[in-house]
N, C-alpha and C positions, 0 to 999 in steps of 0.2 A: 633271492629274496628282494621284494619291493617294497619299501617304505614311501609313505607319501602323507605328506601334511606330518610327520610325526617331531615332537617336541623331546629333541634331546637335551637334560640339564645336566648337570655337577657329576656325579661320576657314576649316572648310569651305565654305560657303555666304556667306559675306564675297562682297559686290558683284554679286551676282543680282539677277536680276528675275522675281519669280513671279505666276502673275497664275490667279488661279480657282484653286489649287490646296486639295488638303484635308489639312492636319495632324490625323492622331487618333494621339491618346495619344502623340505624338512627346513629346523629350525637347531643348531645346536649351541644353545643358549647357555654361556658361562660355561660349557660340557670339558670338563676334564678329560684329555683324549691321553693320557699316559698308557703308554705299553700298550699304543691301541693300533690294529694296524689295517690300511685298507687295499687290496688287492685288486685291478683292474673292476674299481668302481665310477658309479657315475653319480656327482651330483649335478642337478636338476633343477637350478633355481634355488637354492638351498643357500642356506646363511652361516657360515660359520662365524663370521666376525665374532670378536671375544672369547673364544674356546681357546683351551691353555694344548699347547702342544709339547709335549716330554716322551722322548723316546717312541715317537708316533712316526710311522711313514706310509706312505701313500706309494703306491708303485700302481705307471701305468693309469692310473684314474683321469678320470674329464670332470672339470666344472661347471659346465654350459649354464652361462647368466647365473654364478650363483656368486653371492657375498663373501670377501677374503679380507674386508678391510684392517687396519689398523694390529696385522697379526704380527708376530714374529715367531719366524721357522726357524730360529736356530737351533730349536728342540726337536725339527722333524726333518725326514729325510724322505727327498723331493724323485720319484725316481720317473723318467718319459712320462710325465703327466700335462694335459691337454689342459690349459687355463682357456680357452677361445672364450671371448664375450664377458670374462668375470670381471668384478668391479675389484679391486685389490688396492685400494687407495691405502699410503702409508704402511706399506709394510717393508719389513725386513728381511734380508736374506742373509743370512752366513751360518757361517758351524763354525763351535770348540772345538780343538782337540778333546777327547776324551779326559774327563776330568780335572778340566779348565773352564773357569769361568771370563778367560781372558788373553788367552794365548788361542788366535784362532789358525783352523786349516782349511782346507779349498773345498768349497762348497757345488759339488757339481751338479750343474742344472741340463747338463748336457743331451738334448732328443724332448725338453721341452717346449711347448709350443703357447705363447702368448701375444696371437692375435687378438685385436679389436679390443684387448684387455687395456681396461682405465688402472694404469700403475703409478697415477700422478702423487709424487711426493714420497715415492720410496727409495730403497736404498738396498743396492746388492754389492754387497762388500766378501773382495778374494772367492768370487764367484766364478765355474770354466761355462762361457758361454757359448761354446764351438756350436757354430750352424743353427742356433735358437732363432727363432722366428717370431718378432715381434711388428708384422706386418700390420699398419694401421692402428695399433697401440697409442695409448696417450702416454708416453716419457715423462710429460711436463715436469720437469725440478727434478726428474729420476737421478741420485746419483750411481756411478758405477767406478768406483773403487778399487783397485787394483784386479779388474775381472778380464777374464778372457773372451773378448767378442769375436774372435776369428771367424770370420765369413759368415757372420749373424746376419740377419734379413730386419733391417730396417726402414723397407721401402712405404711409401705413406705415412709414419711413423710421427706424432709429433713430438720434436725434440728440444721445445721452448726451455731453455733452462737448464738442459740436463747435462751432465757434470762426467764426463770421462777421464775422471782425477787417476793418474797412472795407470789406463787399464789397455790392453793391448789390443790393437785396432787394426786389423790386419783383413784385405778382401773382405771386411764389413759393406755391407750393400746399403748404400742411403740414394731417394730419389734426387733430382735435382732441388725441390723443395728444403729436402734435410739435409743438403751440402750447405743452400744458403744460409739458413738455420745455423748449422754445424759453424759455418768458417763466419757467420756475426758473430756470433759467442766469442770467437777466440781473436775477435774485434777488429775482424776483417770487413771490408763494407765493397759490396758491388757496385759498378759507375755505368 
């Protein structure tokens, strides 16, 4: 099924199951996505910013250039989904345990892909980021949080800012650019 230009609000599409379908330039405005789930979907230029995420996952899907700002996924569950090109300023990443609003568990991003993706000002907290790619990505102020970067791809990547506050950093790939970048921060200076 293709959708295009369509305007999703409040809890039209609340508790669906979509599966292969294509969002272009849709809009999901305020869209209460609980109990909604999307299955090797594609959005297309599409806006999610502001949709409330509860019990929502997304497997497998792409966001090519679409809007993710200001969200927070700790209500959805992120499975190998393709962010390339999407705007995702300020947003959140972690998960509860299961009924906990405060006790968190490992939030695996693991086979996701976030190239060229603007992540300026967010935050991935006790996130596994084994082998994630965020080639030519903007980090700017990205913090990352007790997350697992193991052999993450950071090459191009800007990392003005961003904050690897106990997260483990292991054959993480940074160009020379994001070494110098990397070792200013932690107030190293090249002669």
């Amino acid at each position: 099924m293709v959708y295009k230009e369509k305007l999703f609000t409040l809890d039209e599409i609340r508790g669906e199951a979509f599966s292969e379908c294509e969002f272009i330039n849709c809009k999901f405005e305020a869209a209460n996505l609980r109990f909604t789930s999307f299955n090797k979907c594609k959005f297309i230029g599409s806006d999610l910013s502001g949709s409330l995420f509860d019990l929502t996952s997304f497997t497998r899907c792409s966001f090519f250039e679409s809007k993710l700002s200001y969200l927070d996924f700790s209500g959805a569950t992120l499975q190998e989904c393709n962010f390339t090109k999407a705007a995702m300023l300020s947003c959140t990443f972690h998960q509860y345990k299961s009924g906990s609003k405060n006790e968190k568990k490992k939030c695996n991003l693991t086979g996701s892909i976030f190239e060229n993706t603007d992540l300026a000002n967010s935050l991935f907290s006790f996130c596994d980021l084994i082998k994630v790619s965020f080639k030519h990505a903007n980090l700017e102020n990205v913090t990352f949080s007790a997350c697992n970067l193991k052999e993450a791809n950071l090459i191009g990547a800007t990392i003005a800012g961003t904050n690897f506050a106990d997260s483990r950093v292991e054959k993480t790939v940074l160009d020379l650019e994001g070494m110098v970048s990397f070792a200013h921060a932690k107030g190293f200076m090249l002669e």
